[in-house]
C-alpha positions as CSV (number, residue, x, y, z in Angstrom):
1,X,46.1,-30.5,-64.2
2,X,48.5,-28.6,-66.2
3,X,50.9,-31.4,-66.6
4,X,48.4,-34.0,-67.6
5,X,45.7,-34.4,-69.9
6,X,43.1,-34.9,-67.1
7,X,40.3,-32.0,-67.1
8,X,39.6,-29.6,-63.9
9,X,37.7,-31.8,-61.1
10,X,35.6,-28.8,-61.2
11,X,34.7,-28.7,-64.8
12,X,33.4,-32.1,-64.4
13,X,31.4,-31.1,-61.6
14,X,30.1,-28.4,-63.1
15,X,29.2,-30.3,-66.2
16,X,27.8,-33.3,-63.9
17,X,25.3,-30.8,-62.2
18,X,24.1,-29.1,-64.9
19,X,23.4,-32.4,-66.8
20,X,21.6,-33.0,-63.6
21,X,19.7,-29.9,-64.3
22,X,18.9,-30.6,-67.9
23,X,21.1,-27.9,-68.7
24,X,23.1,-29.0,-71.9
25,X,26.6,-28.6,-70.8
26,X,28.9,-26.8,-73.0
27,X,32.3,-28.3,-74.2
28,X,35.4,-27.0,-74.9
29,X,37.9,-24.8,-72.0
30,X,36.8,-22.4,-69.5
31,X,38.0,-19.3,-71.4
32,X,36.2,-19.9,-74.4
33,X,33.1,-20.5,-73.3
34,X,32.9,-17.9,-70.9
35,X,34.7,-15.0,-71.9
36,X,34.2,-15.4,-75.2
37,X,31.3,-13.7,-75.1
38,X,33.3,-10.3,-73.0
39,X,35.8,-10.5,-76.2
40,X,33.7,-10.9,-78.7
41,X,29.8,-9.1,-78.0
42,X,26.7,-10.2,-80.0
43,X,26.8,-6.5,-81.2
44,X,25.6,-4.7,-84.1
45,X,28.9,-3.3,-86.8
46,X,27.3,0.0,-86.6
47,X,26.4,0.3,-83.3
48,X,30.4,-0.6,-82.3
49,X,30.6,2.1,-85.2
50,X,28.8,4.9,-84.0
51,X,30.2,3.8,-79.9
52,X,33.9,4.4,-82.0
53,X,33.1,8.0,-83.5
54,X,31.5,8.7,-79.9
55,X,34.6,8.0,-78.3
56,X,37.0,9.8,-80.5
57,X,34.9,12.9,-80.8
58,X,35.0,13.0,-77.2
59,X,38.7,12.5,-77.0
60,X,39.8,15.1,-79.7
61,X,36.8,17.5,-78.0
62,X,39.0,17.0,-74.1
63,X,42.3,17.6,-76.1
64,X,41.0,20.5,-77.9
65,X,39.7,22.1,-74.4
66,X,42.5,21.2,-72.7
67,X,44.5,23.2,-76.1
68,X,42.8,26.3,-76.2
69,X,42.5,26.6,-72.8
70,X,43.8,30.1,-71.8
71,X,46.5,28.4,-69.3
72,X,47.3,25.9,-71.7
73,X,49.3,28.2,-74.0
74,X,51.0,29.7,-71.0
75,X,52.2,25.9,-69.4
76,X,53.2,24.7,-72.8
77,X,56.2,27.1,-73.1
């Protein structure tokens, strides 16, 4: 498959059986149409936003604890 230009024998098949289905099959590779949707989410800019500033708030909060922890101080030097 890699060397020639002939598609995956199960891409057809899977394309074959959902036209069998009256599922509209998709076109285009594998990747794309599957995990295109795992790379790029149907999400909101602010929600991916506000997820952002969640996540670094809660990494600078961790490094601060782990900081001005009592021990810390002492294991730093």
């Amino acid at each position: 498959m890699e060397v020639l230009p002939w598609p995956c024998p199960l891409t057809v098949l899977e394309n074959w059986l959902e036209t069998q289905a009256g599922v509209q099959p998709y076109t285009g590779g594998f990747l794309l149409h599957y995990l295109d949707a795992l790379v790029y989410p149907n999400i909101s800019s602010t929600l991916l936003t506000v997820a952002g500033v969640v996540v670094c708030a809660l990494n600078l909060a961790f490094y601060a604890g782990a900081l001005w922890t009592p021990g810390a101080r002492d294991k730093r030097k």
